[in-house]
Each structure stands twice: as C-alpha cells, then as structure tokens.
C-alpha positions in Angstrom: -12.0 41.9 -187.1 -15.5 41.4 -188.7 -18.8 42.2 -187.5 -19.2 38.4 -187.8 -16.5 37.1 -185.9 -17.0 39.7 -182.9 -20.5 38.5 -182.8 -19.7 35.4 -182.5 -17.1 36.3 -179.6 -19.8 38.1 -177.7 -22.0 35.1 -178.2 -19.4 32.6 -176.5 -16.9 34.9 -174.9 -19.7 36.9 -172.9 -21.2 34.5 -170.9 -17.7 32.9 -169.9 -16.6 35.7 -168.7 -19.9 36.2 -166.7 -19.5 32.6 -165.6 -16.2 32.9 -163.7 -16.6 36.1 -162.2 -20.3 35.2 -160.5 -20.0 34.8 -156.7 -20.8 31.1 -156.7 -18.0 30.3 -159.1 -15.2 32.1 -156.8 -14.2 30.0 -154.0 -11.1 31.2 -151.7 -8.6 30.8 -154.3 -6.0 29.5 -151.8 -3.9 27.7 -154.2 -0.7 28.9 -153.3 1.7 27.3 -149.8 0.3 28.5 -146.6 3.5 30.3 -145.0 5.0 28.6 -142.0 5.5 29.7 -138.6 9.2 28.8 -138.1 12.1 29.5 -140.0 12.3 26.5 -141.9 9.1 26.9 -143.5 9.2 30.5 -143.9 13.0 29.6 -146.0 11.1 26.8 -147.8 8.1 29.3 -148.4 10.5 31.5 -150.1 12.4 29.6 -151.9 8.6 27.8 -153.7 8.0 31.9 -154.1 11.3 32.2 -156.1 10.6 29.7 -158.5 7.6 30.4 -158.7 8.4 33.9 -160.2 11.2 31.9 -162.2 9.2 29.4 -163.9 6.2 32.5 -164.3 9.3 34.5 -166.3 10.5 31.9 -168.0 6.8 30.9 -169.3 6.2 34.7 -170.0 9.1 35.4 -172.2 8.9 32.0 -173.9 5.1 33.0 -174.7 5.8 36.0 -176.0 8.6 35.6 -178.2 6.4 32.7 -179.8 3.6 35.1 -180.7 6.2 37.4 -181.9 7.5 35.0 -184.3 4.6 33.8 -185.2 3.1 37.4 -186.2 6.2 38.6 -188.1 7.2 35.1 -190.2 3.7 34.5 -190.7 3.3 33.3 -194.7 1.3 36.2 -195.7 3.9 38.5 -194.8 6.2 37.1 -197.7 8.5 35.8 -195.3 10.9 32.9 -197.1 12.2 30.8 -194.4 15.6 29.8 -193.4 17.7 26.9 -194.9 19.8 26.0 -192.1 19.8 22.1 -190.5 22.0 22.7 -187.4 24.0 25.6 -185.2 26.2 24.4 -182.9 26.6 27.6 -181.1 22.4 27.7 -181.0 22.1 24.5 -179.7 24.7 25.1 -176.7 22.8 28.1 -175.9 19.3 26.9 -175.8 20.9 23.7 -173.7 23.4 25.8 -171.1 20.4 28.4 -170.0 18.5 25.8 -169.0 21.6 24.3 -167.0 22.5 27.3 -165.3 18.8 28.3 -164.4 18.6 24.8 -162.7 21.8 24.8 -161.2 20.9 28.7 -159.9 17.5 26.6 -158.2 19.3 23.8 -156.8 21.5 25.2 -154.7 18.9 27.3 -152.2 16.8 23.9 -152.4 20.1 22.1 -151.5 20.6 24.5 -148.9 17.2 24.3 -147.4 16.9 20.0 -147.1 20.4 20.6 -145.3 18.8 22.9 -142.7 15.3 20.9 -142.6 17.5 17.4 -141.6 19.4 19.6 -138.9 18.1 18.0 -135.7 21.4 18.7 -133.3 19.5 21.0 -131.4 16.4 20.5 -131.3 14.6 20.2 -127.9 12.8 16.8 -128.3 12.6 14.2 -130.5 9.1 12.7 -131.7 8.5 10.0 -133.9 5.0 10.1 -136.1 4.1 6.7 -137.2 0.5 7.3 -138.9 -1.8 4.7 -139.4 -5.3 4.1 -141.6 -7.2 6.6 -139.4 -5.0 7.0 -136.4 -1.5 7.7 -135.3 1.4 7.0 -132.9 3.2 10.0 -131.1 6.6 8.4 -129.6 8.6 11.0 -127.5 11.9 9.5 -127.6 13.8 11.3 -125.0 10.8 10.8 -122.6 10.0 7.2 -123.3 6.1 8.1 -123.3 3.9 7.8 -126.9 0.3 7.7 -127.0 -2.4 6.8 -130.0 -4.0 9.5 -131.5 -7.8 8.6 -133.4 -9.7 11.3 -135.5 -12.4 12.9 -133.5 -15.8 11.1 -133.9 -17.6 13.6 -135.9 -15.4 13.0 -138.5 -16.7 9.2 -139.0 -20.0 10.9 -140.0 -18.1 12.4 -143.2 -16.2 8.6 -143.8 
C-alpha cells in the first residue's frame, strides 16, 4: 500500500472509527428478540437463534469464497477464463443446497406454529381486540371483558 493511499485511509477511516465507538454514538444495542418467559417463546427464541447462525454461515462462506475468487482469477494474475455456457450437474447443486437448507428451517418453524395454535389446555381463554389507542380484554370462559386506554401521561408524548 502507498504512503498516499494510507494517508488518505487515516484521513477518512480515523475519524469513523472514532465516530462509532464515542459514548454518545452507542445506544443499548438491543437489536436482537427479547427471550420469552414460557416455553413457546423460549422454542420460538431458539429457533430465530438458529437461523440466525444459519443465514450468518451461509453469508460468511458466500463472502469469502467471493474474495477468494476474486483475488486468485484476478486479470493481472494471467488468469484466462473458462469457456463453458451451462453444467447441469452445477446448476442442480447450487439449486438443491438451497432446498435442503430451507427445507432443514421449515420443519422446526412448522413445528413451533403447531405448538403456538395448541390451545387444548390452556386455563382461560382471552380475546384481544385492540383499537386506535385502546383495547378490549374478553375473558371467554368468564363472560367478563373490560376496556383498557393508555395511561394519561402518554397523551403528552401523542
């Protein structure tokens, strides 16, 4: 690298990087799901965590074996490229991983919307019906409900 073009980094790339690691700049970073308290959401929690870590791998490997190709059959290396149209066997490949990595997803997700409509035994039964800035609690099995409004501190804000 030249003396010019790490100047140059330095000059831009210095105060970025003093930019996002000031204390103003970092706020809680809570950008992930919250975990649940029941089992449901703790299932759901870890299946978003699982794909998560899929999707990060599959980015991951597809990044690197770009900048790998892209280093070694660079032109100045004297690399001649390939004269091929179409691979059968290539194109299966590149369209079955993808398959099987979805299909490997789906059934955990499939397994968890089963178990989140599973209401047989629950204790009660509530229905939500939300409004603009209010809602309706029905309890079914008690045939009481009751409105619920937004605390009046919370107009201020509006």
């Amino acid at each position: 690298m030249s003396a010019s073009k790490l100047k140059g980094f330095r000059s831009a790339g210095l105060p970025c990087l003093m930019f996002l690691w000031t204390s103003d700049v970092m706020a809680d970073l809570a950008l992930n799901m919250t975990k649940g308290a029941m089992s449901i959401s703790e299932e759901i929690y870890s299946l978003h965590m699982k794909a998560l870590w899929i999707v990060t791998a599959i980015g991951l490997i597809v990044f690197v074996i770009m900048i790998w190709s892209l280093i070694h059959h660079r032109k100045s290396r004297g690399v001649i490229p390939a004269k091929f149209h179409h691979s059968t066997i290539l194109e299966i490949i590149w369209t079955s991983i993808p398959i099987l990595i979805l299909v490997a997803i789906a059934f955990p997700a499939t397994k968890a919307l089963i178990a989140l409509e599973q209401t047989a035994d629950a204790e009660m039964t509530i229905k939500i019906t939300g409004y603009h800035w209010l809602s309706h609690y029905d309890y079914m099995d008690e045939d009481f409900g009751f409105f619920s409004v937004l605390a009046e501190d919370s107009s201020a804000v509006r």
